[in-house]
GUGUKE-81363 format. One record per residue (C-alpha): residue number from 0; residue in one letter; x, y, z. Coordinates in nm, 2 decimals, always signed. Last residue first. Layout:
BEGIN
{rec NUM,'A',{X,Y,Z}}
...
END
This chain:
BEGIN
{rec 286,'X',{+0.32,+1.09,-3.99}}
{rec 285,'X',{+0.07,+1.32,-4.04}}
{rec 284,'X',{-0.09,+1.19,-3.70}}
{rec 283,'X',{+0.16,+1.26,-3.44}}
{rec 282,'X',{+0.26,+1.61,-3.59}}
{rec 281,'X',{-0.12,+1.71,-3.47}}
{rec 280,'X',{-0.10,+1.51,-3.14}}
{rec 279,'X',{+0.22,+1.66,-3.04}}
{rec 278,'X',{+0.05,+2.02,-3.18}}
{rec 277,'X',{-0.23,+1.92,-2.96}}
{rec 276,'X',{-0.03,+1.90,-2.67}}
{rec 275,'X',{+0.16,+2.22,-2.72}}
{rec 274,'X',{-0.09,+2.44,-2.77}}
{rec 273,'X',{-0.30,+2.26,-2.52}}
{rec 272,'X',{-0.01,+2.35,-2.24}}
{rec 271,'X',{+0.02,+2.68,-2.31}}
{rec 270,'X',{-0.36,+2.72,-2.30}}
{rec 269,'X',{-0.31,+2.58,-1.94}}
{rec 268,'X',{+0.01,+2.79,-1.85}}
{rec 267,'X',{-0.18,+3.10,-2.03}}
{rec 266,'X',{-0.47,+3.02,-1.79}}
{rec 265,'X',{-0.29,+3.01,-1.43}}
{rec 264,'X',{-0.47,+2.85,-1.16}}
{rec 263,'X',{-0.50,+2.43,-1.29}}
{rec 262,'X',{-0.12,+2.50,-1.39}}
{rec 261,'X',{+0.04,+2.69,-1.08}}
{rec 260,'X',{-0.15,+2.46,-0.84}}
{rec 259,'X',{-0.15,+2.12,-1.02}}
{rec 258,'X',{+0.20,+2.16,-1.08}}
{rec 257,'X',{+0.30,+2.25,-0.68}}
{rec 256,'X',{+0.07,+1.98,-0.57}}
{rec 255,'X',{+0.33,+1.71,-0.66}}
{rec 254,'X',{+0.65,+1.90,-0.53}}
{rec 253,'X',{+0.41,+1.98,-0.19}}
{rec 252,'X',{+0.32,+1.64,-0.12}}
{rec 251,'X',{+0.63,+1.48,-0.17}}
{rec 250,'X',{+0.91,+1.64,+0.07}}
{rec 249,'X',{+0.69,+1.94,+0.25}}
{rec 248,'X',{+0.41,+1.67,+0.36}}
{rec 247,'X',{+0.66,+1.35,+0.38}}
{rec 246,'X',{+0.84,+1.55,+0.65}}
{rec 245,'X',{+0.48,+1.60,+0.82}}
{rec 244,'X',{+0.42,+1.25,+0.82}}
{rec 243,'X',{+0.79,+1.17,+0.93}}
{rec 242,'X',{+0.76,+1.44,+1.24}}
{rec 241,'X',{+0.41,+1.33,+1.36}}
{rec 240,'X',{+0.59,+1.05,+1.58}}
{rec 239,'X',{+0.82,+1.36,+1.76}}
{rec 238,'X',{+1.17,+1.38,+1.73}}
{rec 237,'X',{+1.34,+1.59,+1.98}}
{rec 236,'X',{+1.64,+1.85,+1.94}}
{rec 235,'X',{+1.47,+2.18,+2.03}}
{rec 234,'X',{+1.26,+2.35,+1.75}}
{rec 233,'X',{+1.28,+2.56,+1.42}}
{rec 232,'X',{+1.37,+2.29,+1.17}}
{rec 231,'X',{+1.06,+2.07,+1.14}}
{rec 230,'X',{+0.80,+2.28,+1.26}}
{rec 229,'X',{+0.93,+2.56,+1.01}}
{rec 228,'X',{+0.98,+2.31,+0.75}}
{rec 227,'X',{+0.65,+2.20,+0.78}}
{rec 226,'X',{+0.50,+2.52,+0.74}}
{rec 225,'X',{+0.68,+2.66,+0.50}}
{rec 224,'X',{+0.61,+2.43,+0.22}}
{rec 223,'X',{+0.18,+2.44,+0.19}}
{rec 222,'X',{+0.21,+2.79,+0.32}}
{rec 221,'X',{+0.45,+2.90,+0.03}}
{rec 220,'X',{+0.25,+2.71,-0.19}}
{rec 219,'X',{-0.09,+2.88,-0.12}}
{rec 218,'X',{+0.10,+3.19,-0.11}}
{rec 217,'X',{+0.21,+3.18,-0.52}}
{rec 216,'X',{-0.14,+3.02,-0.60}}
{rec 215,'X',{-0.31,+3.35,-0.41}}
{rec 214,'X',{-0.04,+3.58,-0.60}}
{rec 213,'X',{-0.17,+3.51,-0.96}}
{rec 212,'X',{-0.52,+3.49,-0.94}}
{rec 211,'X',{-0.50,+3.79,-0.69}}
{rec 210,'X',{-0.27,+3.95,-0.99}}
{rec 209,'X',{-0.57,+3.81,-1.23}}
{rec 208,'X',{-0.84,+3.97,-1.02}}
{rec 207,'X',{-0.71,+4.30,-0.95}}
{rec 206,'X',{-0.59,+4.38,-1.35}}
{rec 205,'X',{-0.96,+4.29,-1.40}}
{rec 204,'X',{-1.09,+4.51,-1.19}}
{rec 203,'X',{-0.85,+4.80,-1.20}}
{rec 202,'X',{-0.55,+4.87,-1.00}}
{rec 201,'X',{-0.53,+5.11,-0.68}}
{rec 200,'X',{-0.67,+4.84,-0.43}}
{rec 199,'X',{-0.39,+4.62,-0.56}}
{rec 198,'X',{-0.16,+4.79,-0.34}}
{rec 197,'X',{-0.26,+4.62,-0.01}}
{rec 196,'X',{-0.22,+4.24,-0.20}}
{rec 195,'X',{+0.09,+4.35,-0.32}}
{rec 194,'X',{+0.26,+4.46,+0.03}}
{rec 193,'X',{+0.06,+4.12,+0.21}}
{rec 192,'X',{+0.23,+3.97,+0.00}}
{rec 191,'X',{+0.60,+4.14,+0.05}}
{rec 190,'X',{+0.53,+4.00,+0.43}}
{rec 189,'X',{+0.41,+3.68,+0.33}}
{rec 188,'X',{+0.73,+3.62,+0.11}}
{rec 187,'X',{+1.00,+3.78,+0.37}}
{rec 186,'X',{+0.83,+3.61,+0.72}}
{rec 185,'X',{+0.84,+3.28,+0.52}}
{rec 184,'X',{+1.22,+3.38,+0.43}}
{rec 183,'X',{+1.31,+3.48,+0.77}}
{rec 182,'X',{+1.15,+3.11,+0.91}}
{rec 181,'X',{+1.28,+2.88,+0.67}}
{rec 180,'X',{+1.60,+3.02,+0.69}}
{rec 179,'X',{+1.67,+3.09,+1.02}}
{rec 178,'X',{+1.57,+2.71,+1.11}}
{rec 177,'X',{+1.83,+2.63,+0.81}}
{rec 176,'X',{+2.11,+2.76,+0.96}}
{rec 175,'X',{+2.04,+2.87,+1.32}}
{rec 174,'X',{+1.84,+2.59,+1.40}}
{rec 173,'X',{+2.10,+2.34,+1.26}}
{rec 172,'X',{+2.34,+2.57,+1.44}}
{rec 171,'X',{+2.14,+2.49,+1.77}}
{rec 170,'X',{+2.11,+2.14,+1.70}}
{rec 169,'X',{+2.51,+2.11,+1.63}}
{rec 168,'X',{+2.54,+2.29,+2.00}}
{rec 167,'X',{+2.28,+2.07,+2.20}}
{rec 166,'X',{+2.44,+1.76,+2.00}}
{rec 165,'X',{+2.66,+1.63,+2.36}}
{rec 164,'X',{+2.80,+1.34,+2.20}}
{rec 163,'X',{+2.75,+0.93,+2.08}}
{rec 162,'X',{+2.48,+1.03,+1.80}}
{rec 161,'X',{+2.19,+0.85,+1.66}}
{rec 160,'X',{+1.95,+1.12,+1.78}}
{rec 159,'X',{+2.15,+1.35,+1.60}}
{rec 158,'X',{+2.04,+1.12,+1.30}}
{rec 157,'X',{+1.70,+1.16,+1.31}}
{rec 156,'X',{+1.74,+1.54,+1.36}}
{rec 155,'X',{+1.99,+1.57,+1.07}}
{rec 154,'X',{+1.85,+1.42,+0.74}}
{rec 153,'X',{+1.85,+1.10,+0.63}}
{rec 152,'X',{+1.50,+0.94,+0.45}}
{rec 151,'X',{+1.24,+0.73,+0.58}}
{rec 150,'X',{+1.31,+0.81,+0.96}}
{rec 149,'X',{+1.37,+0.66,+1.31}}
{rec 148,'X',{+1.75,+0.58,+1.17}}
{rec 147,'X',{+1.85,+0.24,+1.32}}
{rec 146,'X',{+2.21,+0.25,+1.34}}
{rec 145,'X',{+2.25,+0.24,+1.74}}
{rec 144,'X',{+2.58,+0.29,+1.92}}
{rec 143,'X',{+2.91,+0.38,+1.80}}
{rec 142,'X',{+2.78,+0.68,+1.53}}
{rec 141,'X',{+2.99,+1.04,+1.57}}
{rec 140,'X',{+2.84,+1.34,+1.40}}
{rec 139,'X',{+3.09,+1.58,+1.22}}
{rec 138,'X',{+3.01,+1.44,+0.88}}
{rec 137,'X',{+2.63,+1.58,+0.93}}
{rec 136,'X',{+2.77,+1.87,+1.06}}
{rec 135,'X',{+2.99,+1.96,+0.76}}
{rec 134,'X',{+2.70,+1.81,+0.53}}
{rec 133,'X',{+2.49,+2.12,+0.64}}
{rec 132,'X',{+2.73,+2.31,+0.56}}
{rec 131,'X',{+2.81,+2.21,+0.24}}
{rec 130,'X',{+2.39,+2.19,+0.18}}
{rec 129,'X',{+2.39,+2.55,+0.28}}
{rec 128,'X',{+2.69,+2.69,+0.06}}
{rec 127,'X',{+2.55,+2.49,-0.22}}
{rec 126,'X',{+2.20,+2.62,-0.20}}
{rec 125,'X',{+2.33,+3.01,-0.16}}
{rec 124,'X',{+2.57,+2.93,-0.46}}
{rec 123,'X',{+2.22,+2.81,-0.67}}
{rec 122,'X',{+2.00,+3.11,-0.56}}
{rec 121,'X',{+2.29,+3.35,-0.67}}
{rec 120,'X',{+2.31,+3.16,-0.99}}
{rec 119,'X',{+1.92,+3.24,-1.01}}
{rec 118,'X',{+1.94,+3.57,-0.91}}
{rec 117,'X',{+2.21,+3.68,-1.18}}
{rec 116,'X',{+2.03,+3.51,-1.43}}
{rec 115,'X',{+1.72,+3.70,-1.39}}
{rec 114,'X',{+1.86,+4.04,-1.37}}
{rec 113,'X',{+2.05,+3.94,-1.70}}
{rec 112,'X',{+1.72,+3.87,-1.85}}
{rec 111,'X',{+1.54,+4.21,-1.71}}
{rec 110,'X',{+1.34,+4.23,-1.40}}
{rec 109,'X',{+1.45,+4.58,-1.29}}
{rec 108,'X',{+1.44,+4.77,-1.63}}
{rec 107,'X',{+1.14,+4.56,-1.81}}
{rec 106,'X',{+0.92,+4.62,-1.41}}
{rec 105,'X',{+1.03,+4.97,-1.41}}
{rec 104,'X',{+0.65,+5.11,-1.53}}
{rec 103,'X',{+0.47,+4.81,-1.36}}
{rec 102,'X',{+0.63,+4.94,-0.96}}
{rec 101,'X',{+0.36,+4.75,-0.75}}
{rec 100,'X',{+0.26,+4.47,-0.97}}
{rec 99,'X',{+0.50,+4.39,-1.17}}
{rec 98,'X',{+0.79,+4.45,-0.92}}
{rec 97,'X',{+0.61,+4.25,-0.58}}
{rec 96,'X',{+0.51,+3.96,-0.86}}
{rec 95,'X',{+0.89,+3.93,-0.93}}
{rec 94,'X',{+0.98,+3.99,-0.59}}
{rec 93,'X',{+0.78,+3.69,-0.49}}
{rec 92,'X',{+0.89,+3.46,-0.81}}
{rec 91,'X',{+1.27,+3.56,-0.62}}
{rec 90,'X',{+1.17,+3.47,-0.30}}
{rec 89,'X',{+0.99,+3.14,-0.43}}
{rec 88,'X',{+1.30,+3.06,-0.61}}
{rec 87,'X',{+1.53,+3.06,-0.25}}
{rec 86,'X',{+1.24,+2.86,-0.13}}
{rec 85,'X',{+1.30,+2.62,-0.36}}
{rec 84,'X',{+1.68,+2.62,-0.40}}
{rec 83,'X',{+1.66,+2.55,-0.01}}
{rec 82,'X',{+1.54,+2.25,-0.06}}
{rec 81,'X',{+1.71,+2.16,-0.38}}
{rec 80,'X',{+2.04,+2.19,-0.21}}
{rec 79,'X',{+1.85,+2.05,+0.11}}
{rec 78,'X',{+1.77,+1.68,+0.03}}
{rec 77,'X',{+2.06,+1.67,-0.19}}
{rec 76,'X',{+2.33,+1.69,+0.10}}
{rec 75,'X',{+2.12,+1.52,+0.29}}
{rec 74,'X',{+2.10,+1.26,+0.06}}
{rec 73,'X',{+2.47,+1.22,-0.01}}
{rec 72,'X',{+2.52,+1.18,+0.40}}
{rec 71,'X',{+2.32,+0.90,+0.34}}
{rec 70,'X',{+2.44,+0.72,+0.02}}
{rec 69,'X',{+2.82,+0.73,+0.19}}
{rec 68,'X',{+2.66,+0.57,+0.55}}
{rec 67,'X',{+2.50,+0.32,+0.39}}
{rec 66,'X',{+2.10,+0.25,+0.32}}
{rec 65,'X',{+1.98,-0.06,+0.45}}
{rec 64,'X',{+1.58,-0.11,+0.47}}
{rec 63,'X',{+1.52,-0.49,+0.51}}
{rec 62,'X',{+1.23,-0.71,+0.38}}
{rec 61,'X',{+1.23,-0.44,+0.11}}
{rec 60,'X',{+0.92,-0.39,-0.08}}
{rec 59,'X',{+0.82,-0.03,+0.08}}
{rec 58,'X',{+1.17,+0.02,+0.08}}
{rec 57,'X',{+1.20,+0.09,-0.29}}
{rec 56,'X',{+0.95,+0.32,-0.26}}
{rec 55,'X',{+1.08,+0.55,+0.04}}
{rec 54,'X',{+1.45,+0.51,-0.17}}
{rec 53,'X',{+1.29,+0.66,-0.46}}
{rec 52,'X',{+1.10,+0.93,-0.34}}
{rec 51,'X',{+1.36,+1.09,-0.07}}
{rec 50,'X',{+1.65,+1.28,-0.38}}
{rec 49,'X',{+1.39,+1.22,-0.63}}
{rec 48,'X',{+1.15,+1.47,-0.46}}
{rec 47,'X',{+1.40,+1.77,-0.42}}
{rec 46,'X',{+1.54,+1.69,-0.78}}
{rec 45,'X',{+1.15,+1.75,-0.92}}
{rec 44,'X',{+1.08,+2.01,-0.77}}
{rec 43,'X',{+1.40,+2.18,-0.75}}
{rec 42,'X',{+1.34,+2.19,-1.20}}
{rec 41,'X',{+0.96,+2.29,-1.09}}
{rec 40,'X',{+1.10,+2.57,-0.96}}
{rec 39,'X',{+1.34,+2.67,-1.16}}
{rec 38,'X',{+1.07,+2.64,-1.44}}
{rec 37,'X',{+0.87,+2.87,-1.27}}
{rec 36,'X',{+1.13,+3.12,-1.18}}
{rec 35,'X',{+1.14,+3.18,-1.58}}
{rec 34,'X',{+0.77,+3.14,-1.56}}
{rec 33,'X',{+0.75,+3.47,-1.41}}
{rec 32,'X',{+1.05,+3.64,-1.57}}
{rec 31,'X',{+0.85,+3.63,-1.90}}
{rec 30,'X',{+0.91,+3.37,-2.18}}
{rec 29,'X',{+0.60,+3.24,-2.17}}
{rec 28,'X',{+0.48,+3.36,-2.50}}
{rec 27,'X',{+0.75,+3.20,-2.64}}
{rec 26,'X',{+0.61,+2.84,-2.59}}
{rec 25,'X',{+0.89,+2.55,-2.59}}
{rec 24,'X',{+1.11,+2.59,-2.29}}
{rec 23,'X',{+0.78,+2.71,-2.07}}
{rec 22,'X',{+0.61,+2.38,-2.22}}
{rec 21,'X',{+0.85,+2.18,-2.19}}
{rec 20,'X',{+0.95,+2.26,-1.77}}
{rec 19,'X',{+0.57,+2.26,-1.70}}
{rec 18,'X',{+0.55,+1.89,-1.82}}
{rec 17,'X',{+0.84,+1.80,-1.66}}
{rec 16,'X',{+0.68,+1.91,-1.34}}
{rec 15,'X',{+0.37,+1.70,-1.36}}
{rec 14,'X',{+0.56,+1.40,-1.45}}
{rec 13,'X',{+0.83,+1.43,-1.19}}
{rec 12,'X',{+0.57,+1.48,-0.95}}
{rec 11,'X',{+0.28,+1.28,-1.04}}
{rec 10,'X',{+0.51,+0.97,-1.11}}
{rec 9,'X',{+0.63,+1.06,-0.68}}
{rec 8,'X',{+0.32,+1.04,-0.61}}
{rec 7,'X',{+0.16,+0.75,-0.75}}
{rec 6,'X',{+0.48,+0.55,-0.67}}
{rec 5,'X',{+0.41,+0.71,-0.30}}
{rec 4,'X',{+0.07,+0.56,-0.26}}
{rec 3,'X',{+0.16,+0.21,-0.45}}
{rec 2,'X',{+0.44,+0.15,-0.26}}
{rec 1,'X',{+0.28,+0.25,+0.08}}
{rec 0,'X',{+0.00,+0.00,+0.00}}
END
């Protein structure tokens, strides 16, 4: 049963963000900062699910669940590059909407290619420096005693509990690090949010409803991925039985609702996606 829910899933995710990766490479009409970030996103997606997915399923038919220590330390190292590349894209796709909306006559100026670039390498060495040191801990982290991980997946709270030393000061980095992150950058996005959403009042109608449109999918995600993370990172060094149902929450869940919610929301993603679809079909059949 936990085989088949998470295949499911994890298909759902990888297919569902593939799909909005073509589409913005092969439609110029989305060829906007917006869906530049979009396909960033949905590129960390994709990686941030494959780095738990595939070992969670693979288990789920395993008499026994081994994982050595070399794969493990690589997964945490995966499991918040494209982590953190995720919420470091949601800031940007943030100040993108914050730009467009609030200051429309600079928007070309301020959100230009180059611009774009810039922030997503910035967004990648941000990742890297996090993951390296989060890995630094990780590697730091004595094991003599017990090697069963109370977890599906690697990461640093199960295995400070696996530690032979005092981890009150590795925790409180670990807080510090990506505790500090999860919570100044949900503070950041809801904050410049609420910004937009008080600035609309001076737009018209229609250009009100499609940046709601717009902005509620962007802060339905960022509440969907914060919130675990916050409850995950942002507390003293004790596992909890909710803590792996709420790490599969942020880990799965969110990568495969993060499609529905940007495609089944946005109309020029949709109609994007039908151009393309039924010019598959359309090639398809001449030959």
């Amino acid at each position: 049963m936990v085989f088949v829910i998470f295949f499911i899933f994890y298909v759902g995710t990888v297919v569902g963000n593939l799909l909005i990766i073509v589409t913005i490479k092969s439609n110029q009409t989305l060829e906007t900062p917006m869906y530049f970030f979009l396909f960033y996103l949905s590129l960390a997606d994709s990686c941030f699910s494959t780095s738990t997915a595939p070992r969670l399923i693979v288990n789920a038919l395993s008499a026994t669940t081994i994982i050595s220590y070399n794969e493990c330390m690589t997964q945490v190292f995966a499991l918040h590059l494209f982590g953190c590349m995720e919420i470091f894209v949601l800031i940007r796709m943030a100040m993108d909407r914050y730009v467009a909306i609030c200051k429309p006559l600079h928007y070309p100026t301020i959100m230009s290619a180059q611009v774009c670039i810039t922030l997503i390498v910035l967004a990648w060495i941000g990742s890297f420096i996090h993951s390296i040191a989060q890995i630094i801990l990780a590697l730091r982290l004595p094991f003599c005693g017990p090697n069963l991980i109370d977890h599906y997946c690697c990461d640093l709270q199960p295995l400070l509990k696996l530690a032979c030393m005092d981890t009150y000061l590795i925790n409180l980095l670990l807080v510090s690090n990506s505790g500090a992150i999860c919570s100044s950058s949900f503070v950041i996005l809801m904050t410049s949010y609420i910004v937009i959403l008080h600035s609309l009042r001076n737009h018209s109608a229609e250009g009100r409803n499609k940046a709601l449109s717009t902005c509620t999918s962007h802060i339905i995600v960022v509440i969907l991925f914060f919130g675990p993370c916050i409850f995950i990172y942002t507390r003293p060094p004790t596992t909890l039985p909710m803590d792996k149902m709420v790490a599969v929450f942020y880990t799965i869940g969110t990568p495969f609702l993060n499609p529905l919610i940007y495609t089944l929301r946005n109309s020029q993603v949709k109609n994007a996606m039908r151009k393309l679809w039924h010019i598959k079909i359309t090639s398809g059949t001449k030959k």
